[in-house]
PATOR-459832 format. One record per residue (C-alpha): residue in one letter; residue number from 1; x, y, z. Coordinates in nm, 3 decimals. Example, Ala and Ser with C-alpha at 12.3 -4.5 7.8 and 13.67 -1.06 7.14 Angstrom:
<recs>
+------+-----+---------+---------+---------+
! type ! seq !      c1 !      c2 !      c3 !
+------+-----+---------+---------+---------+
!    A !   1 !   1.230 !  -0.450 !   0.780 !
!    S !   2 !   1.367 !  -0.106 !   0.714 !
+------+-----+---------+---------+---------+
</recs>
This chain:
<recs>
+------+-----+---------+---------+---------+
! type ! seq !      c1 !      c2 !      c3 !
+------+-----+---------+---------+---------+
!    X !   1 !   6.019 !  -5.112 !   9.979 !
!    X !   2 !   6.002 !  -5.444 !   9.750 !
!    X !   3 !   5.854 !  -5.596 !   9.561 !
!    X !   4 !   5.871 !  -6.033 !   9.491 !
!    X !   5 !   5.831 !  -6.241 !   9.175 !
!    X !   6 !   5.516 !  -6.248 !   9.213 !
!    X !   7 !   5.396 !  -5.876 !   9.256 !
!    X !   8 !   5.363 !  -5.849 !   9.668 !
!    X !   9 !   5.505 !  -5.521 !   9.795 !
!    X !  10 !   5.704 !  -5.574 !  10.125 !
!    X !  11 !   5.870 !  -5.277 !  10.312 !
!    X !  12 !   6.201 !  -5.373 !  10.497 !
!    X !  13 !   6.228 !  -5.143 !  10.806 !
!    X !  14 !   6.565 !  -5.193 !  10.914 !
!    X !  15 !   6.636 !  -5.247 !  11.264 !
!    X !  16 !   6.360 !  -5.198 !  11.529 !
!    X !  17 !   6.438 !  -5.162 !  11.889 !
!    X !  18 !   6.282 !  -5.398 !  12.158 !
!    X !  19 !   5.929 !  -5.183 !  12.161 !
!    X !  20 !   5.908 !  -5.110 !  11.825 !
!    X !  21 !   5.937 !  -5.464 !  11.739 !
!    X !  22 !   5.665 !  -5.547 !  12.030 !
!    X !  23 !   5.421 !  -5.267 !  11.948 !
!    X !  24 !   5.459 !  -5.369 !  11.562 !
!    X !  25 !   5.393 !  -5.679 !  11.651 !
!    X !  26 !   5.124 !  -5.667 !  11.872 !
!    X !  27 !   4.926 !  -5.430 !  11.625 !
!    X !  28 !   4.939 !  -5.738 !  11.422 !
!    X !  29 !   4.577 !  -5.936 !  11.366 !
!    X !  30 !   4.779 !  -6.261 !  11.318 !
!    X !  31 !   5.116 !  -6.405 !  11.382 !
!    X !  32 !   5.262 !  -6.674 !  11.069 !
!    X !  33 !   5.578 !  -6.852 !  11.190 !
!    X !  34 !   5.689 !  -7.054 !  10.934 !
!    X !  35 !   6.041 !  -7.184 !  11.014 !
!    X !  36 !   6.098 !  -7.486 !  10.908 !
!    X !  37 !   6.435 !  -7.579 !  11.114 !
!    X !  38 !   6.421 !  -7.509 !  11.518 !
!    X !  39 !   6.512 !  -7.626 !  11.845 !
!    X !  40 !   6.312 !  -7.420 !  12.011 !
!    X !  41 !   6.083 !  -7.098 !  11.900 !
!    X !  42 !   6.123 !  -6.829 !  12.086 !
!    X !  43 !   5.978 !  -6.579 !  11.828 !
!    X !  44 !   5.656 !  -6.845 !  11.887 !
!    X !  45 !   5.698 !  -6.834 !  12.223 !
!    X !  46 !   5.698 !  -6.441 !  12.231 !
!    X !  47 !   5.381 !  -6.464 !  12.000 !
!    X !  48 !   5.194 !  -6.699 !  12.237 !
!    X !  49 !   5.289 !  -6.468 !  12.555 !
!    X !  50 !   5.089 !  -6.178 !  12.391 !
!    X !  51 !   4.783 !  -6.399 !  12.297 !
!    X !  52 !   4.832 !  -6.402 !  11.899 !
!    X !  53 !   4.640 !  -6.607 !  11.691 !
!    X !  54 !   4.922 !  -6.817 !  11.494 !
!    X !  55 !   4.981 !  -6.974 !  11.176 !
!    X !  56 !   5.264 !  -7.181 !  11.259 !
!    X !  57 !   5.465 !  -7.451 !  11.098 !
!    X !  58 !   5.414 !  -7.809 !  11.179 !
!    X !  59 !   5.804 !  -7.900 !  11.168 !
!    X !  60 !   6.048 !  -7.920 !  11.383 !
!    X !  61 !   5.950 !  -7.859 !  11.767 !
!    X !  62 !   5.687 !  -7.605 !  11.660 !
!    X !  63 !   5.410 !  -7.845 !  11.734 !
!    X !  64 !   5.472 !  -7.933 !  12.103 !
!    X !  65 !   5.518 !  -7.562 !  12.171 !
!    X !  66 !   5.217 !  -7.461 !  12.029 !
!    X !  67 !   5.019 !  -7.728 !  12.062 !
!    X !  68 !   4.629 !  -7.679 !  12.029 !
!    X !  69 !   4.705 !  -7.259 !  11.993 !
!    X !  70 !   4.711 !  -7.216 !  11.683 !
!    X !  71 !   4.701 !  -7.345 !  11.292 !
!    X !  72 !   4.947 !  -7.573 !  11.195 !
!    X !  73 !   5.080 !  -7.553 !  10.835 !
!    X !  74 !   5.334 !  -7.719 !  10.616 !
!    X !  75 !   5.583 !  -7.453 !  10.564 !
!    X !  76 !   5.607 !  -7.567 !  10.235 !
!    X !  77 !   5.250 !  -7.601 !  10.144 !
!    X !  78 !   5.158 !  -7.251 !  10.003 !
!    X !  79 !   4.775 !  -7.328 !   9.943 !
!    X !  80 !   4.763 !  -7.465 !  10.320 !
!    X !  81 !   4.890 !  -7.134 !  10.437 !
!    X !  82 !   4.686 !  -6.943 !  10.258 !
!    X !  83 !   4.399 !  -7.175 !  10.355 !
!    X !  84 !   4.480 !  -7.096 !  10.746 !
!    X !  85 !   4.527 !  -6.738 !  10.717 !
!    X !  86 !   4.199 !  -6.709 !  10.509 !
!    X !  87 !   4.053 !  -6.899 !  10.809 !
!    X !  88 !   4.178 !  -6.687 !  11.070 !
!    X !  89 !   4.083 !  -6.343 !  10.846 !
!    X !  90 !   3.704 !  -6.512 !  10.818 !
!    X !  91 !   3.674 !  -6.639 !  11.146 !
!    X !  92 !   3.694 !  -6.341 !  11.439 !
!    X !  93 !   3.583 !  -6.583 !  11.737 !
!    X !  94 !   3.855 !  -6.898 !  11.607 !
!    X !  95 !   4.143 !  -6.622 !  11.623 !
!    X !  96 !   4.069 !  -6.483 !  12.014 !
!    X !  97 !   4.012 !  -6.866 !  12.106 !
!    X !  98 !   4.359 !  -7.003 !  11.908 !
!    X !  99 !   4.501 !  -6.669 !  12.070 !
!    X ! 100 !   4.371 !  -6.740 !  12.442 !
!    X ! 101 !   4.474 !  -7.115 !  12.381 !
!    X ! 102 !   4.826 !  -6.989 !  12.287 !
!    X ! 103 !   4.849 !  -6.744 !  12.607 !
!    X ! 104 !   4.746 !  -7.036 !  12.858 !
!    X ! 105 !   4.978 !  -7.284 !  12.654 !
!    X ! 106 !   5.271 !  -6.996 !  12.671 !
!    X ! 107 !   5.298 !  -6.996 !  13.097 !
!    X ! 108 !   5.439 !  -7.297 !  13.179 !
!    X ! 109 !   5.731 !  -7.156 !  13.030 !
!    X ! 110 !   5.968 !  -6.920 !  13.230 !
!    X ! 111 !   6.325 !  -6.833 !  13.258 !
!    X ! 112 !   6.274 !  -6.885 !  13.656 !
!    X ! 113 !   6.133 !  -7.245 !  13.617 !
!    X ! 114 !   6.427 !  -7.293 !  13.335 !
!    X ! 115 !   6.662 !  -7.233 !  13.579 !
!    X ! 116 !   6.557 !  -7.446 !  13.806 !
!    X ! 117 !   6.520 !  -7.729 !  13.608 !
!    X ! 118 !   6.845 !  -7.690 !  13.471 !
!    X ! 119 !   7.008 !  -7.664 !  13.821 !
!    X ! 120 !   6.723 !  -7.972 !  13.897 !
!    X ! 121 !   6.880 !  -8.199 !  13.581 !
!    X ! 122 !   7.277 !  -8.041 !  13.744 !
!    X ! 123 !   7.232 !  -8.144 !  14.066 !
!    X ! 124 !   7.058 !  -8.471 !  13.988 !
!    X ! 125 !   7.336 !  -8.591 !  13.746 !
!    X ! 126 !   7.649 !  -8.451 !  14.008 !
!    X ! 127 !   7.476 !  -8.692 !  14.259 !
!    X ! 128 !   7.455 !  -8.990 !  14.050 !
!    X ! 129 !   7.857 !  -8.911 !  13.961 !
!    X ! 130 !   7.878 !  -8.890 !  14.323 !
!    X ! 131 !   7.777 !  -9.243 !  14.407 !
!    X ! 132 !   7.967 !  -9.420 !  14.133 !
!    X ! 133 !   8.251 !  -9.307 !  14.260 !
!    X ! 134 !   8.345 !  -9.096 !  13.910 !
!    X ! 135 !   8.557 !  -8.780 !  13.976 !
!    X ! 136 !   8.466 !  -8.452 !  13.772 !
!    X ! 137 !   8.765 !  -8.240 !  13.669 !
+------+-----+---------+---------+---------+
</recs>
């Protein structure tokens, strides 16, 4: 256990295995994703998948994966943050909407349809290589 500059107690557990990360997680009332630097959130991602309400930062590409799931925050902004969670911890039917909204938001995304939009994008720019004429090592 710690303890911060300003008096909150945190308890580091070390490393977690796959389901003892998901069942910590999913005990959780609310996720908070605050990074302020990503290409692409997985960690949000997993959150939305399980329904989560979310506090989430409004930076980087946080927004357009989230979209209308969840609260978005400035990272930096520590009364905003507390503003959302105190939302979320007053507001029961807000947090199983935002959570619901996250869910349907989450399953466009898969590792199938990644693939084949990938292979899609791979195919598309080989055949336009193709017809110019431009050989690929």
């Amino acid at each position: 256990q710690s303890e911060n500059s300003k008096g909150n107690k945190f308890h580091f557990s070390g490393f977690l295995d796959r389901e003892e990360v998901f069942d910590l997680t999913k005990s959780s009332a609310i996720a908070v994703f605050l990074s302020s630097v990503e290409c692409f959130g997985i960690t949000l991602l997993e959150y939305m998948r399980i329904g989560m309400p979310i506090i989430c930062s409004k930076e980087s590409s946080m927004p357009e994966t989230l979209k209308d799931g969840g609260l978005l925050v400035s990272p930096f902004d520590e009364a905003s943050i507390i503003k959302a969670i105190t939302d979320f911890e007053l507001n029961k039917n807000k947090r199983l909407r935002l959570g619901e909204k996250a869910y349907n938001n989450s399953i466009k995304y898969s590792w199938n349809n990644t693939a084949k939009e990938t292979y899609s994008l791979l195919n598309k720019t080989y055949k336009e290589f193709a017809n110019k004429n431009i050989k690929l090592n």
